[in-house]
C-alpha positions as CSV (number, residue, x, y, z in Angstrom):
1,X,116.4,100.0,86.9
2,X,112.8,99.5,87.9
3,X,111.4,96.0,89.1
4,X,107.4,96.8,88.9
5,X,105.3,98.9,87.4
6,X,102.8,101.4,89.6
7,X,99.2,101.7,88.6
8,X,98.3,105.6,90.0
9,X,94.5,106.3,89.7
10,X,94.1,109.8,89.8
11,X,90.6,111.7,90.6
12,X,90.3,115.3,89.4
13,X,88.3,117.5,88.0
14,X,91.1,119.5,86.0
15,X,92.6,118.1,82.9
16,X,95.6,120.1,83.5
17,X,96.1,118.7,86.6
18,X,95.8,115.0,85.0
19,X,99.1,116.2,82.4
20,X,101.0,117.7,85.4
21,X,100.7,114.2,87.7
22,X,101.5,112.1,84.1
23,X,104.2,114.1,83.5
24,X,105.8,113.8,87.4
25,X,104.8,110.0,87.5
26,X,106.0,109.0,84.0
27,X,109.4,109.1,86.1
28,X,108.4,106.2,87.9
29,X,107.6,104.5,85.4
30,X,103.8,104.9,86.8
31,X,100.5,104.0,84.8
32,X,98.4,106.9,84.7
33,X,94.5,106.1,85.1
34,X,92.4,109.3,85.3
35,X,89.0,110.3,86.5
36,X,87.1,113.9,86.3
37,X,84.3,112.5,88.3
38,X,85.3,110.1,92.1
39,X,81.9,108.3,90.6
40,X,84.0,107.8,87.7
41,X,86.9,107.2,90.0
42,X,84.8,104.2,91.3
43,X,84.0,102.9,87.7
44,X,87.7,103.5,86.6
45,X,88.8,101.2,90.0
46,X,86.5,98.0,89.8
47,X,88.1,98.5,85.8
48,X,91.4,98.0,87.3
49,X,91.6,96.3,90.3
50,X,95.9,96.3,90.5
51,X,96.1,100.1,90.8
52,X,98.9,100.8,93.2
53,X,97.7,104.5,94.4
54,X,94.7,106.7,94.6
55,X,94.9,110.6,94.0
56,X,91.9,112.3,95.1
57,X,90.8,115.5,94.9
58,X,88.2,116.8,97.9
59,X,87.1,119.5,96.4
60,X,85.6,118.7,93.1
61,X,82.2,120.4,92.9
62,X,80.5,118.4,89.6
63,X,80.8,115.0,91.9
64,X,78.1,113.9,93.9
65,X,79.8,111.9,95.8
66,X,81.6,113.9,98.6
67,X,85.5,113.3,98.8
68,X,85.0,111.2,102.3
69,X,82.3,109.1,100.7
70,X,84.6,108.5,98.1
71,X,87.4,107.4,100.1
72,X,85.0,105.3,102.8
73,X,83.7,103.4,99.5
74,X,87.2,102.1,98.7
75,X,88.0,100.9,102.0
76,X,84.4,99.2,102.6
77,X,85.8,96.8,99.7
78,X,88.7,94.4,100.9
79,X,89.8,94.0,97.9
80,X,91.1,98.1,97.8
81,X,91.6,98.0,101.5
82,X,95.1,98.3,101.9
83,X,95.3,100.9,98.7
84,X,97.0,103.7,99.4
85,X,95.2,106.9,99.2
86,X,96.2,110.5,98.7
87,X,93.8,113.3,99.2
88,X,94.8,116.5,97.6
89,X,93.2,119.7,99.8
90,X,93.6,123.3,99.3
91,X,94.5,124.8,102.3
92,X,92.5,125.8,105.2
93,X,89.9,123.3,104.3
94,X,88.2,121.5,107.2
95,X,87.0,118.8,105.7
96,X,91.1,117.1,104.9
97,X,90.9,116.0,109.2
98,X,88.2,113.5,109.0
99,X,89.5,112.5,105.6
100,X,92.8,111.6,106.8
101,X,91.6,108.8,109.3
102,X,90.9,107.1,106.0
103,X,93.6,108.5,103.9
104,X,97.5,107.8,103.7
105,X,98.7,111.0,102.9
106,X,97.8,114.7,102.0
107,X,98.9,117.1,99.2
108,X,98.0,120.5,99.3
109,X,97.1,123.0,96.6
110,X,99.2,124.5,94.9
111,X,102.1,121.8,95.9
112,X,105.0,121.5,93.6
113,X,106.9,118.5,91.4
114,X,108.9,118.0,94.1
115,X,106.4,117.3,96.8
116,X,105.0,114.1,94.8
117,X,108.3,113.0,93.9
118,X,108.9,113.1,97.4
119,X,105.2,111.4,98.3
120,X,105.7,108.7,95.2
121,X,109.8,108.0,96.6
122,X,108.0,107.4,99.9
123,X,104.7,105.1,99.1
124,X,107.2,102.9,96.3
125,X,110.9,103.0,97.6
126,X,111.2,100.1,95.5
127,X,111.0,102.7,92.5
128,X,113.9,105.3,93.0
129,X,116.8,104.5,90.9
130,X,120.4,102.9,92.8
């Protein structure tokens, strides 16, 4: 049914939030790797250097690294280059426009199941069932 396996890392500062994207990836078949901190985020990704997908929160107030700093980082490095990269916002934040020169995508808070099915059916075709 599925011919690869996705590495996802996702950067938040909410534990919850880490459960929920397990629980919508696990459908995909999708190796969770998850981050409180984007330093960590950083750490966690020279760690694993296949991950398919980056989830990362721009609003996470215990980082001092900024979101855009974060994102710049990855793509300074050819090795994560081509990486795609989701920035989750909360709406009416100004900060997602510069972000998304960088970025792939953009998932706003509060977004549903359904909208990252959707994103993951669109970044890995490959990975929807026949």
């Amino acid at each position: 049914m599925y011919d690869m396996l996705n590495k996802v890392l996702i950067i938040d500062d909410s534990e919850p939030l880490h459960q929920n994207y397990k629980m919508t990836l696990r459908r995909y078949k999708c190796e969770t790797i998850t981050a409180l901190k984007r330093e960590e985020g950083l750490e966690k990704l020279a760690e694993h250097p296949d991950v398919n997908l980056i989830l990362v929160d721009m609003n996470m107030s215990l980082s001092r690294l900024s979101g855009l700093e974060f994102i710049k980082k990855v793509r300074e490095q050819e090795a994560y280059a081509d990486i795609p990269i989701v920035i989750v916002t909360t709406r009416g934040k100004d900060y997602a426009e510069e972000a998304l020169a960088f970025a792939t995508a953009n998932l706003i808070k509060p977004f549903t199941s359904s909208e990252v099915h959707r994103l993951i059916e669109t970044l890995f075709p490959q990975t929807v069932s026949a």
